[in-house]
N, CA, C and O atoms as a GROMACS GRO file, in nm:
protein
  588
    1UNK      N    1   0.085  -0.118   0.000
    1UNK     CA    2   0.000   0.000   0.000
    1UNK      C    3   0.090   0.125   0.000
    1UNK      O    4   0.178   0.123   0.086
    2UNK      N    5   0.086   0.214  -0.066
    2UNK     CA    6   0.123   0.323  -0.069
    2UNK      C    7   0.044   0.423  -0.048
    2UNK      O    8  -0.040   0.458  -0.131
    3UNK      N    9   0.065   0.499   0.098
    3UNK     CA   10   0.027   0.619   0.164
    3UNK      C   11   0.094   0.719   0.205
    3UNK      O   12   0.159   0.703   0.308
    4UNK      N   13   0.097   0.820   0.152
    4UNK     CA   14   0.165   0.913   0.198
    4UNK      C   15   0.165   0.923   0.371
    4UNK      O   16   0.270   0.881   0.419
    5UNK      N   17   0.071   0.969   0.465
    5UNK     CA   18   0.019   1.010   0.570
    5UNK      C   19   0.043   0.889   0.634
    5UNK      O   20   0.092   0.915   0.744
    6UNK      N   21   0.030   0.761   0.617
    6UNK     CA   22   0.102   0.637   0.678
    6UNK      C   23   0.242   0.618   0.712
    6UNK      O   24   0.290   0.563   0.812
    7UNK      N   25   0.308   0.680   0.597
    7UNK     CA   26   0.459   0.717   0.555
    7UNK      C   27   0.492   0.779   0.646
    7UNK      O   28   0.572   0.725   0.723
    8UNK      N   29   0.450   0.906   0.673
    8UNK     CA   30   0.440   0.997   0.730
    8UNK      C   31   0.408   0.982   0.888
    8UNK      O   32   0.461   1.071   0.955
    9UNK      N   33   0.346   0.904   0.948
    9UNK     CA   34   0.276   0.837   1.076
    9UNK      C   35   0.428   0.781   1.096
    9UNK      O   36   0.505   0.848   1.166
   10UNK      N   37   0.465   0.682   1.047
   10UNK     CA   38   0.579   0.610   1.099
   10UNK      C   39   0.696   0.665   1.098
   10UNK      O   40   0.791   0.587   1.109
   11UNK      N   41   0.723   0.795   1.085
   11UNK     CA   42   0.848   0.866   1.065
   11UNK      C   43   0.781   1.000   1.178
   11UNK      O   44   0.849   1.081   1.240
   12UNK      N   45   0.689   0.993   1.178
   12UNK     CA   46   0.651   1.069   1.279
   12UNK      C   47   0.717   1.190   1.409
   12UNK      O   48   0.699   1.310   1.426
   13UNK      N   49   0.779   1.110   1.465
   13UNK     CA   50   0.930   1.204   1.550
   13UNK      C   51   0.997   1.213   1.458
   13UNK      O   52   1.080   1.272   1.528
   14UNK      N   53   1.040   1.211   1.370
   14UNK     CA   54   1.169   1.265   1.251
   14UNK      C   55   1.105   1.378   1.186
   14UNK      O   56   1.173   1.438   1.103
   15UNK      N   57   1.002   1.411   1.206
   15UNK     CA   58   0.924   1.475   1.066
   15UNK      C   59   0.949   1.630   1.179
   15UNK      O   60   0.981   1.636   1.298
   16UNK      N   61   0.911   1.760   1.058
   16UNK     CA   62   0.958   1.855   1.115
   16UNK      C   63   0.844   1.936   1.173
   16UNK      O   64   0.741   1.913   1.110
   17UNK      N   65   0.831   2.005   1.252
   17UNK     CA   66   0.682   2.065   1.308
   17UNK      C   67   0.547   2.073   1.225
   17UNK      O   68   0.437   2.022   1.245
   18UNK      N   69   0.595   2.156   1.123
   18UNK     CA   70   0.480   2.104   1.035
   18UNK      C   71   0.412   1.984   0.998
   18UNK      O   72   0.300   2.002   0.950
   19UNK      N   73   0.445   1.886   1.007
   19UNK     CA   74   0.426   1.735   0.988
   19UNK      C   75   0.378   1.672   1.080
   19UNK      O   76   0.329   1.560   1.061
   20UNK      N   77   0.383   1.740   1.222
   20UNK     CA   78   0.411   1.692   1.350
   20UNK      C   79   0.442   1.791   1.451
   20UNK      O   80   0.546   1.827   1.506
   21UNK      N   81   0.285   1.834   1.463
   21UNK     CA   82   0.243   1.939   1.555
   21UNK      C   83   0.207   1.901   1.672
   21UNK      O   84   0.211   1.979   1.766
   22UNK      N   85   0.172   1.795   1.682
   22UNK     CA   86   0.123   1.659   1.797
   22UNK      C   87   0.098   1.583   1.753
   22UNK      O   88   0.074   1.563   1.634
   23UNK      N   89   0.094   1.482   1.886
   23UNK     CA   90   0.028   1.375   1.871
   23UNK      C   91   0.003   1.250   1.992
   23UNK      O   92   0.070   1.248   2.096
   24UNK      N   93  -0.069   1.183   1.970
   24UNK     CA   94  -0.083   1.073   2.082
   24UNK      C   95  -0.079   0.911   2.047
   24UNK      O   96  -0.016   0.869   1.949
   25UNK      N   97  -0.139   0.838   2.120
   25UNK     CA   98  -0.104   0.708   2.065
   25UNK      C   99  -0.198   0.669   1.940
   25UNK      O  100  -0.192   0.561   1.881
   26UNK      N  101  -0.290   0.778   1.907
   26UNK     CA  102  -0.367   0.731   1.769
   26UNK      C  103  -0.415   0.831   1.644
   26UNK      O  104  -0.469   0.805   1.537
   27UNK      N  105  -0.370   0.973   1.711
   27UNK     CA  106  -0.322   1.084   1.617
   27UNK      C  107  -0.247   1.135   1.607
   27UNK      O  108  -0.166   1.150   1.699
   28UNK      N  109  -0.231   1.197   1.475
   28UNK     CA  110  -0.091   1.328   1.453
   28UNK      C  111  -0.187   1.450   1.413
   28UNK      O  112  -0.290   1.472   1.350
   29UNK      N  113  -0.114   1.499   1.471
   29UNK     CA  114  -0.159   1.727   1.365
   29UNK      C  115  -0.052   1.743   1.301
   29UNK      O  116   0.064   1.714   1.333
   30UNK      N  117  -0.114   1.812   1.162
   30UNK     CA  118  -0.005   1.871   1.075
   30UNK      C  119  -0.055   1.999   1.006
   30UNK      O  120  -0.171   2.040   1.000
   31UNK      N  121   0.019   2.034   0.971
   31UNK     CA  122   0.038   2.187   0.936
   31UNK      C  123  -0.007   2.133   0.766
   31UNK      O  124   0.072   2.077   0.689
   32UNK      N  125  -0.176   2.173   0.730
   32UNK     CA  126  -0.217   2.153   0.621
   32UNK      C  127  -0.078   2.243   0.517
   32UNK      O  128  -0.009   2.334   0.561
   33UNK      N  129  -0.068   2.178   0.359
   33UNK     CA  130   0.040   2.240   0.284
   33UNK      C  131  -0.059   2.298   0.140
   33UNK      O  132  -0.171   2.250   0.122
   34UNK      N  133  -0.025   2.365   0.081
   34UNK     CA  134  -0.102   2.430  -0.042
   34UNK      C  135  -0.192   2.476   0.028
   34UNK      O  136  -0.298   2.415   0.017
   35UNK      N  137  -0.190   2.596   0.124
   35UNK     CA  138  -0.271   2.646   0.166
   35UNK      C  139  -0.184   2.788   0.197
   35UNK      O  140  -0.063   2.785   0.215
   36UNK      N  141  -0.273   2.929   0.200
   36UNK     CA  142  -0.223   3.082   0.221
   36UNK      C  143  -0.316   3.036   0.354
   36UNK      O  144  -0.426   3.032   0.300
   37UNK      N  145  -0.328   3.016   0.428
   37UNK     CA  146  -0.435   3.023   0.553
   37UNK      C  147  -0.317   2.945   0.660
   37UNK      O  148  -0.264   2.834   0.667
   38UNK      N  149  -0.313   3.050   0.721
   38UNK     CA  150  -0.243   3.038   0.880
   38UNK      C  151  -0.276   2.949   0.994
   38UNK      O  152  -0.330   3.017   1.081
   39UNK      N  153  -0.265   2.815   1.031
   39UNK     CA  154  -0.305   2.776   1.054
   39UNK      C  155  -0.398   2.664   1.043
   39UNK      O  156  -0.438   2.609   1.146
   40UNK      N  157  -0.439   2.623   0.921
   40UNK     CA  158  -0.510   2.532   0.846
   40UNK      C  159  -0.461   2.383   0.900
   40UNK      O  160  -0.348   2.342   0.874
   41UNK      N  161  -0.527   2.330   0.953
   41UNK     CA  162  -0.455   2.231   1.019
   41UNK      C  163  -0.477   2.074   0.984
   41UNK      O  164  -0.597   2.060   0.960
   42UNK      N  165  -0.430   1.988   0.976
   42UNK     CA  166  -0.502   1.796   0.936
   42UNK      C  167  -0.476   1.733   1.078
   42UNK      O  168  -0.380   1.752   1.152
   43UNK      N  169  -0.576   1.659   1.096
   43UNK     CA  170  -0.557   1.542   1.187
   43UNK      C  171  -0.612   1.432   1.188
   43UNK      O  172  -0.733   1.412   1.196
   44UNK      N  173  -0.493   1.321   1.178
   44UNK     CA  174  -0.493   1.189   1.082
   44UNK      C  175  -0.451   1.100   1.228
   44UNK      O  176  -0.378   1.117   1.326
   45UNK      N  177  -0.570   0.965   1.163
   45UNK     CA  178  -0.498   0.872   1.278
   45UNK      C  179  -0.390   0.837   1.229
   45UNK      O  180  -0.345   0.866   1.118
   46UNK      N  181  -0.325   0.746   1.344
   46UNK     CA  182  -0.179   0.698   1.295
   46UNK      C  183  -0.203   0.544   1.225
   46UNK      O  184  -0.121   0.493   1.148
   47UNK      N  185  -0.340   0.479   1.270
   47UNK     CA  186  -0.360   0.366   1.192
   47UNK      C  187  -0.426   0.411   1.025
   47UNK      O  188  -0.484   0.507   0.975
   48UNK      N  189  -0.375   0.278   0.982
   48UNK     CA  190  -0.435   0.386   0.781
   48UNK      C  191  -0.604   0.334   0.813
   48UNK      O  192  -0.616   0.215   0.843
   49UNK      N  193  -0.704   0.399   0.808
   49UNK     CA  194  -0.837   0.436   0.811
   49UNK      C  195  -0.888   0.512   0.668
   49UNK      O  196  -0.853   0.624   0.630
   50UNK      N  197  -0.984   0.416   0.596
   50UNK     CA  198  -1.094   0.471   0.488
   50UNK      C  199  -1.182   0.555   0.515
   50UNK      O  200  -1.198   0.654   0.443
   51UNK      N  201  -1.254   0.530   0.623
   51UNK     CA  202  -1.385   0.506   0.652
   51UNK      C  203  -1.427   0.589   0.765
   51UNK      O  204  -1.313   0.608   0.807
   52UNK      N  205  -1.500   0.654   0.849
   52UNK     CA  206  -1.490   0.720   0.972
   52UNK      C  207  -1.564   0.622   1.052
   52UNK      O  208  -1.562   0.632   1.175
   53UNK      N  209  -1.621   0.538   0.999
   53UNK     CA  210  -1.693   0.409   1.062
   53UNK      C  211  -1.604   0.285   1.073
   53UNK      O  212  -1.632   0.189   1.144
   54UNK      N  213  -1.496   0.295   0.998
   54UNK     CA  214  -1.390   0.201   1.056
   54UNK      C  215  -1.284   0.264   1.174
   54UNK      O  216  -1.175   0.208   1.191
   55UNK      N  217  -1.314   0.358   1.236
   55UNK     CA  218  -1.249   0.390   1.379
   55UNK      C  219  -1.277   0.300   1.482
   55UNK      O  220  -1.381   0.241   1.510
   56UNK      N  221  -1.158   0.301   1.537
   56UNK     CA  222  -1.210   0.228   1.676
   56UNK      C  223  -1.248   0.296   1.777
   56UNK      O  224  -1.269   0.417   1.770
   57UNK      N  225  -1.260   0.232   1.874
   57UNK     CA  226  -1.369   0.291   1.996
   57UNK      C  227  -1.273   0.390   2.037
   57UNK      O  228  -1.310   0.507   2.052
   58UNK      N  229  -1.138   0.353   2.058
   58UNK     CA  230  -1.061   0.435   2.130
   58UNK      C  231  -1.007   0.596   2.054
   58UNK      O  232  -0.983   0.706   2.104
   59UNK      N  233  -1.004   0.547   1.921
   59UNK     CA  234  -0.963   0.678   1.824
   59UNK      C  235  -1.104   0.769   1.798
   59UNK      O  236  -1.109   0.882   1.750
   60UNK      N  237  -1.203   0.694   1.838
   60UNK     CA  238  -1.367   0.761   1.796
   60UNK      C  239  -1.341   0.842   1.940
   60UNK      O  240  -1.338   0.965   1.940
   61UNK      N  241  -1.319   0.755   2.082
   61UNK     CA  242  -1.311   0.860   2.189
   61UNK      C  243  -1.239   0.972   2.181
   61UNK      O  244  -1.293   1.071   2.231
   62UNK      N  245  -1.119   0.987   2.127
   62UNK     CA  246  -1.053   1.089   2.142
   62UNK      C  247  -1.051   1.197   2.035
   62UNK      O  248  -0.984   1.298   2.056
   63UNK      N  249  -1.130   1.180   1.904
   63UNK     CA  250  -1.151   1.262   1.804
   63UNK      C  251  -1.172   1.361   1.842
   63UNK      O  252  -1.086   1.440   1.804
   64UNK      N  253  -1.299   1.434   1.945
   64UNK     CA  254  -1.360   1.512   1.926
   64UNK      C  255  -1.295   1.600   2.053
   64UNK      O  256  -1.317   1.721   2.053
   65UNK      N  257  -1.233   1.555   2.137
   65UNK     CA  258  -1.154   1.603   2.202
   65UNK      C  259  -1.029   1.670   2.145
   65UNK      O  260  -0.998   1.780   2.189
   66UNK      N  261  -0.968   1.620   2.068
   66UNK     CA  262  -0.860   1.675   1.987
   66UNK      C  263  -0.974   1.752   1.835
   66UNK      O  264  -0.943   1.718   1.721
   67UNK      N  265  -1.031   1.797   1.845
   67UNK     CA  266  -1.106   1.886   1.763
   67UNK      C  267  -1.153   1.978   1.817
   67UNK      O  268  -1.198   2.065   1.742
   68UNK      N  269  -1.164   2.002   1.968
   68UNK     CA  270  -1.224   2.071   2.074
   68UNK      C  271  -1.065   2.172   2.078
   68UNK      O  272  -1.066   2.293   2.056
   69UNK      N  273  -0.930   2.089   2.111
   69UNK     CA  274  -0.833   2.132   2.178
   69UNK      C  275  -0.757   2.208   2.106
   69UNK      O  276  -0.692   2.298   2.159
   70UNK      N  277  -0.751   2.174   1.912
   70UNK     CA  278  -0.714   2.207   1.861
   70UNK      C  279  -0.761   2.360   1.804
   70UNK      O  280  -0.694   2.447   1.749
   71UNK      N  281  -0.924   2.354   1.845
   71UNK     CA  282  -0.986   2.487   1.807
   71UNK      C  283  -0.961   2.581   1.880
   71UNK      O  284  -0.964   2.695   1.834
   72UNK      N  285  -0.922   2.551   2.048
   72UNK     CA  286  -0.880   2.643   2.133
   72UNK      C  287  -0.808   2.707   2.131
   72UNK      O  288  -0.801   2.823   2.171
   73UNK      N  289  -0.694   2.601   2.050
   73UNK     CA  290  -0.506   2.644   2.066
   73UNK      C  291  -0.518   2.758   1.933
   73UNK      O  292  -0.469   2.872   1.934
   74UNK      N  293  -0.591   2.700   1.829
   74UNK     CA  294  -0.630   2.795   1.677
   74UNK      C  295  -0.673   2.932   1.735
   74UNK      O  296  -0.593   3.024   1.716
   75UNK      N  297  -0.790   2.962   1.803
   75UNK     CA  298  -0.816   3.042   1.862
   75UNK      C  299  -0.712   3.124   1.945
   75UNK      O  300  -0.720   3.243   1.914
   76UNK      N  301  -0.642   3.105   2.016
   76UNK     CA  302  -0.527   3.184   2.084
   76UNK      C  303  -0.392   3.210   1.970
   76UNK      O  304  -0.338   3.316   1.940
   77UNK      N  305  -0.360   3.057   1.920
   77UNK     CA  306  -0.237   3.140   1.842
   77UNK      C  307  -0.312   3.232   1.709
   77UNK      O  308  -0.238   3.330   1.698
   78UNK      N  309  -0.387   3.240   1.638
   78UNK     CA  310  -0.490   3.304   1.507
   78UNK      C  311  -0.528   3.394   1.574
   78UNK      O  312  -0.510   3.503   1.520
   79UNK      N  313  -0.574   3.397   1.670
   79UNK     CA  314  -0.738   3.477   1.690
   79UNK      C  315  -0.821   3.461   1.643
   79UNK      O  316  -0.918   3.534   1.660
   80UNK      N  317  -0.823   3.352   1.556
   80UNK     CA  318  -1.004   3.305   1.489
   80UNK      C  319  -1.102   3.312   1.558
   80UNK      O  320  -1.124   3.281   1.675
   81UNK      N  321  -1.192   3.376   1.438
   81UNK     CA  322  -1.332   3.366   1.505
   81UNK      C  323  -1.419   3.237   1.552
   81UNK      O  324  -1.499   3.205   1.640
   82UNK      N  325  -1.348   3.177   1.428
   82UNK     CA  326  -1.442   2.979   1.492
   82UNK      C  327  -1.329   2.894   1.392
   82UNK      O  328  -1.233   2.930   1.324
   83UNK      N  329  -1.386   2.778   1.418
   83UNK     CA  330  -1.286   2.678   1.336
   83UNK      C  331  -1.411   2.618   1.243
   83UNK      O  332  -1.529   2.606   1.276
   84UNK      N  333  -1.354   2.586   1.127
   84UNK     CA  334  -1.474   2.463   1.026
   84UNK      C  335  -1.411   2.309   1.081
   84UNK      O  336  -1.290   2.289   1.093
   85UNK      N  337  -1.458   2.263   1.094
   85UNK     CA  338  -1.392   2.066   1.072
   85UNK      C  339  -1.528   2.046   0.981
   85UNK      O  340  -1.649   2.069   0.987
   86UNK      N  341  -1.373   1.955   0.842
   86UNK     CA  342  -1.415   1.884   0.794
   86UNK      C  343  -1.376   1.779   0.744
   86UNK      O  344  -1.254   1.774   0.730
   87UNK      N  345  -1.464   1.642   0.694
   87UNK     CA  346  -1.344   1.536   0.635
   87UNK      C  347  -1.410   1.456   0.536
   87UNK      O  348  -1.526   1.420   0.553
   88UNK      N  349  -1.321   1.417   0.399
   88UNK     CA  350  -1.364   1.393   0.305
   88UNK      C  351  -1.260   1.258   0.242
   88UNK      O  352  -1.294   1.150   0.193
   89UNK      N  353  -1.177   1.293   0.257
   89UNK     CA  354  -1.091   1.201   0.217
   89UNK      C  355  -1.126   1.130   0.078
   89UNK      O  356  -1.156   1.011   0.066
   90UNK      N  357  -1.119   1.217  -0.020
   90UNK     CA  358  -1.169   1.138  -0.160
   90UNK      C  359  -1.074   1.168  -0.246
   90UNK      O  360  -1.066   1.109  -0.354
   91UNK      N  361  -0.992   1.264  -0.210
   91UNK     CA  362  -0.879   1.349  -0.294
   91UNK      C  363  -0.779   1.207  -0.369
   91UNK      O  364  -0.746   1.115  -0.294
   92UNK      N  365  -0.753   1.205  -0.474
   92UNK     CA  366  -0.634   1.085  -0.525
   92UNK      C  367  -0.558   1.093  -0.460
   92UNK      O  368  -0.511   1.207  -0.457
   93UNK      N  369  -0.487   0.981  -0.357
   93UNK     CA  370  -0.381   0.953  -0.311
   93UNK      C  371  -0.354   1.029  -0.191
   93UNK      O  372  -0.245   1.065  -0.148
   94UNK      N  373  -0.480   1.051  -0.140
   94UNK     CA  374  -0.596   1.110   0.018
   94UNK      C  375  -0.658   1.066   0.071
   94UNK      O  376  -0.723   1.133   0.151
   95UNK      N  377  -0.683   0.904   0.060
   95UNK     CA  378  -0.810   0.810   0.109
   95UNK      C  379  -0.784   0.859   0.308
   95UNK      O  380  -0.838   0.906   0.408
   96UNK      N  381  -0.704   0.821   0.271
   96UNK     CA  382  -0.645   0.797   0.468
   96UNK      C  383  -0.757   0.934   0.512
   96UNK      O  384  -0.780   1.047   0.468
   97UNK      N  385  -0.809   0.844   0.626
   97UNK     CA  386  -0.906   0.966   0.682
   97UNK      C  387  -0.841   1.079   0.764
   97UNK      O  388  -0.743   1.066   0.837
   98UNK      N  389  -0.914   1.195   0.739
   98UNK     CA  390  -0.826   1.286   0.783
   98UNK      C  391  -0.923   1.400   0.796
   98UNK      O  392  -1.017   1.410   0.716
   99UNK      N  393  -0.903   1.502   0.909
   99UNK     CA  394  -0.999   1.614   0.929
   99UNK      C  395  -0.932   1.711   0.918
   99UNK      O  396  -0.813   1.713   0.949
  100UNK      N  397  -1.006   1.823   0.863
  100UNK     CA  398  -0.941   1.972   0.822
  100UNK      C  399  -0.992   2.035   0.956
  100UNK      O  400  -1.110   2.026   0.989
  101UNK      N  401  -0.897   2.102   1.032
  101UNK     CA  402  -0.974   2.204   1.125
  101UNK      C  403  -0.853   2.327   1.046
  101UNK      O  404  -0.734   2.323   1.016
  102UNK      N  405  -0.969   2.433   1.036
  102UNK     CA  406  -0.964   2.535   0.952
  102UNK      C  407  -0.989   2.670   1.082
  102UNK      O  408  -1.057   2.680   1.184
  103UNK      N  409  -0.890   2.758   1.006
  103UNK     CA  410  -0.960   2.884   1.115
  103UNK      C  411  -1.004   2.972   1.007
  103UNK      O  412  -0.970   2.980   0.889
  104UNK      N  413  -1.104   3.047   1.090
  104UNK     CA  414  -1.187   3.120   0.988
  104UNK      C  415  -1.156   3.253   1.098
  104UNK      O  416  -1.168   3.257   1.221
  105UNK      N  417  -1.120   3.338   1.021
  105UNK     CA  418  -1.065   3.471   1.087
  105UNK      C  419  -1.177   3.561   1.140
  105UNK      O  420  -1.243   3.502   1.226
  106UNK      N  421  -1.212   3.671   1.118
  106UNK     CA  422  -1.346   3.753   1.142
  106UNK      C  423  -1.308   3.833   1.045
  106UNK      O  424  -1.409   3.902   1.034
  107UNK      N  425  -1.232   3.873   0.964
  107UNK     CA  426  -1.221   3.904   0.827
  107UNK      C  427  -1.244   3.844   0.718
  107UNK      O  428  -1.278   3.901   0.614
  108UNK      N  429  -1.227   3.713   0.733
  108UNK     CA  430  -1.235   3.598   0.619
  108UNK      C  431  -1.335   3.673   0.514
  108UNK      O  432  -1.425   3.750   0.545
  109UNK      N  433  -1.308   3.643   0.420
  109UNK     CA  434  -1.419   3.707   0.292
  109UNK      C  435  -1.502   3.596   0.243
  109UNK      O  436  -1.475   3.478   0.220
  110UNK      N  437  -1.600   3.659   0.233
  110UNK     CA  438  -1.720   3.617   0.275
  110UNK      C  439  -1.765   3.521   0.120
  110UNK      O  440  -1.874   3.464   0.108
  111UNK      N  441  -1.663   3.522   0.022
  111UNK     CA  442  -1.682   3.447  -0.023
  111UNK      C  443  -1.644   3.275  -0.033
  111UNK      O  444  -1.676   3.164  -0.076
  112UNK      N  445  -1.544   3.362   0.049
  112UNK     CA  446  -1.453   3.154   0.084
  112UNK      C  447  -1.519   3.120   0.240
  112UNK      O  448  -1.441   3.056   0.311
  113UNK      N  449  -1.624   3.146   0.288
  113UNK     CA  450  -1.679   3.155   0.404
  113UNK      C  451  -1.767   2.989   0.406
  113UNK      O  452  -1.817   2.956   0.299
  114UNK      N  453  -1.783   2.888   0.530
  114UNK     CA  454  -1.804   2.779   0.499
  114UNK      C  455  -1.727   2.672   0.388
  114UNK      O  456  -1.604   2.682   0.379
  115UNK      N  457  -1.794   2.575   0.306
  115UNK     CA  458  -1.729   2.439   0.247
  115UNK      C  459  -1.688   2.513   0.124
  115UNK      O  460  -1.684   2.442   0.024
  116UNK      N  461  -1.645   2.682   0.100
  116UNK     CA  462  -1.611   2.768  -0.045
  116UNK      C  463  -1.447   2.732   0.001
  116UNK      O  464  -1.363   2.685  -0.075
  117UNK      N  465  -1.424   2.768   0.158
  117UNK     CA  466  -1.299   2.757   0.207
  117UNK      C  467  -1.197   2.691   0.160
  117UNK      O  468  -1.077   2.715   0.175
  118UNK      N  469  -1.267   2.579   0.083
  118UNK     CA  470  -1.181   2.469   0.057
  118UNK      C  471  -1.075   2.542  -0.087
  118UNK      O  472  -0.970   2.491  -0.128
  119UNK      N  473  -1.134   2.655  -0.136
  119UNK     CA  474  -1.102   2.721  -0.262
  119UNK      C  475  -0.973   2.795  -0.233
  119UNK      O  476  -0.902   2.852  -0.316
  120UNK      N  477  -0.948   2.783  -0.055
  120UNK     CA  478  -0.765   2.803  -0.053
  120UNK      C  479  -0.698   2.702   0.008
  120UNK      O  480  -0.615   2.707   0.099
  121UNK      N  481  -0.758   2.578  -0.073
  121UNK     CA  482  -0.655   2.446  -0.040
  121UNK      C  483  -0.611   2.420  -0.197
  121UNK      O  484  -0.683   2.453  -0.291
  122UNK      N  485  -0.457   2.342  -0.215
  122UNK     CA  486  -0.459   2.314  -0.328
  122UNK      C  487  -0.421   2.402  -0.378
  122UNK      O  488  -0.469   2.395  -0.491
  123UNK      N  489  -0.340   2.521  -0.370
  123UNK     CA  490  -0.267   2.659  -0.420
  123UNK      C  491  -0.124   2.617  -0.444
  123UNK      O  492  -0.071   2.530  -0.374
  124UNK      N  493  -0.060   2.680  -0.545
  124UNK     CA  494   0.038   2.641  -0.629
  124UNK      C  495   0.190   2.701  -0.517
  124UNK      O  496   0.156   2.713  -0.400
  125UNK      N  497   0.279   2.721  -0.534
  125UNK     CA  498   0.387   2.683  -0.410
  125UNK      C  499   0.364   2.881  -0.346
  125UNK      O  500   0.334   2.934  -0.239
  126UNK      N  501   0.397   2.927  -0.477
  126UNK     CA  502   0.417   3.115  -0.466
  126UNK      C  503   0.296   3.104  -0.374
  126UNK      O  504   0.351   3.140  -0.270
  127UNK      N  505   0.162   3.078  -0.337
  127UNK     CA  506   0.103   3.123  -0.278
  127UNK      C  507   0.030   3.023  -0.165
  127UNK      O  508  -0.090   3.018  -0.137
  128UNK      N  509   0.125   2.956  -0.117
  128UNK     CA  510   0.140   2.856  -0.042
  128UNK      C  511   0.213   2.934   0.075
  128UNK      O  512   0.294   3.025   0.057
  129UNK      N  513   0.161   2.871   0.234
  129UNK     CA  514   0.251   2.966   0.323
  129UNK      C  515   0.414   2.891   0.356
  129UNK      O  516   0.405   2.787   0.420
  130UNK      N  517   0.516   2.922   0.330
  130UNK     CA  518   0.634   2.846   0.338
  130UNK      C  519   0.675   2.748   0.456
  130UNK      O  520   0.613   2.745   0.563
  131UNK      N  521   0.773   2.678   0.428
  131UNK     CA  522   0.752   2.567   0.571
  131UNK      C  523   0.808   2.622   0.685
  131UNK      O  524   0.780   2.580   0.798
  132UNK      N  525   0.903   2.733   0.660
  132UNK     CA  526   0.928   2.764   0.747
  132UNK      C  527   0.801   2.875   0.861
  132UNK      O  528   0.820   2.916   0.975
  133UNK      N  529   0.700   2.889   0.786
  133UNK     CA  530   0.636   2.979   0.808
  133UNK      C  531   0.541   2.852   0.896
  133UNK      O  532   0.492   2.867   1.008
  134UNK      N  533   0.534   2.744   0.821
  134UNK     CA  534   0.391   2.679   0.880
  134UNK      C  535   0.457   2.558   1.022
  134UNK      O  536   0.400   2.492   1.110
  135UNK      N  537   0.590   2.578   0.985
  135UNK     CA  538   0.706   2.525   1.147
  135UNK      C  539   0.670   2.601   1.258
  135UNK      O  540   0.624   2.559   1.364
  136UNK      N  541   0.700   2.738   1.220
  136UNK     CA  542   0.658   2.816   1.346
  136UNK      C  543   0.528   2.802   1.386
  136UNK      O  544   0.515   2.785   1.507
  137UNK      N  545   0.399   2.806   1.302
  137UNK     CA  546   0.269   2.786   1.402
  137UNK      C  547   0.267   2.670   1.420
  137UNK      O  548   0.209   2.641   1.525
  138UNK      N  549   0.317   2.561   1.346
  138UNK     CA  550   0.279   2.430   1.464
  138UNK      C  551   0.358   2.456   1.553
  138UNK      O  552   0.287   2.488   1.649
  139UNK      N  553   0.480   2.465   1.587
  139UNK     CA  554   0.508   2.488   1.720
  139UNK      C  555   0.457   2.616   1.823
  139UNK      O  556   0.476   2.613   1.945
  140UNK      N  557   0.408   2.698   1.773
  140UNK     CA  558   0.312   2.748   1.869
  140UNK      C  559   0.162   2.703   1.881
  140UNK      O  560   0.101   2.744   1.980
  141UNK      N  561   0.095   2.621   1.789
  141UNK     CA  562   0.039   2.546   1.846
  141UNK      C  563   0.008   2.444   1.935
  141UNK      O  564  -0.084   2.435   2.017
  142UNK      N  565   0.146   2.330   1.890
  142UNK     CA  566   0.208   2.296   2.012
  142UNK      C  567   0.227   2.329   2.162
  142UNK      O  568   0.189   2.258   2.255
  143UNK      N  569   0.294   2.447   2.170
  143UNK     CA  570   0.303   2.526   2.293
  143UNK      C  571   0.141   2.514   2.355
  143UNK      O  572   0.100   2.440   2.444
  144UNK      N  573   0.080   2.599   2.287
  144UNK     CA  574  -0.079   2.596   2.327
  144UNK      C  575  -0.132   2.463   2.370
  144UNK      O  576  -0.183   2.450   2.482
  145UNK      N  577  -0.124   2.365   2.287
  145UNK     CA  578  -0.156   2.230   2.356
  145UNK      C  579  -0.132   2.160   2.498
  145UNK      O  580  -0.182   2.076   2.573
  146UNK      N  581  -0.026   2.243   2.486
  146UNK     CA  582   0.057   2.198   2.652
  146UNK      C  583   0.046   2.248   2.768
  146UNK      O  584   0.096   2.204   2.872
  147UNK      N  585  -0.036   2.362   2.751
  147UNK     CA  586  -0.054   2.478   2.854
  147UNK      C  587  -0.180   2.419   2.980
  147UNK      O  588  -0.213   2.492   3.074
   0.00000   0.00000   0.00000
């Protein structure tokens, strides 16, 4: 099987903040990439998962908690007004389930506002935020997690 985000799971401590913003014994956060949005965040179990109905009890318990924690930490390092979660996993060579928590600013324009949002994922590198740029907020997201 070839998965990126599996790949990625098992290299996990090697990988650089962006990749590996946290994690526990059945998720990682990463610093979404092809994105101008600060903060745009993925969180993938570490087992490879299709399905959101193939979770187990224990990764279903802790989802929504790490969707709760992550909106908080978004909220303090952003200042967002709210977060979107969403998950689709249909993208080619994206099956692995995976949730977008998104911050939505109080400026956000009102046309990428809700599931339009997705219209700044998938941006070409020039307007992509750099890694060094998306290192630093996972590790201040990080920080936030720990507090």
């Amino acid at each position: 099987m070839n998965c990126l985000t599996c790949d990625h799971n098992a290299q996990r401590f090697a990988l650089p903040p962006r990749e590996h913003a946290a994690s526990d014994d059945h998720w990682r956060v990463a610093h979404a990439f092809g994105t101008g949005t600060p903060g745009w965040l993925v969180l993938v179990p570490l087992r490879h998962v299709t399905a959101i109905a193939d979770l187990t009890d224990a990764e279903a318990a802790l989802l929504g908690t790490w969707q709760v924690r992550l909106s908080r930490a978004l909220h303090a390092v952003t200042g967002c007004a709210k977060t979107y979660v969403a998950q689709f996993a249909e993208a080619e060579g994206y099956a692995h389930v995976h949730f977008h928590v998104i911050p939505r600013m109080p400026d956000h324009p009102e046309e990428l506002r809700g599931p339009r949002v997705f219209g700044r994922l998938g941006l070409p590198d020039g307007d992509d935020l750099t890694p060094a740029h998306r290192d630093e907020l996972a590790v201040r997201v990080r920080r936030e997690l720990t507090r």
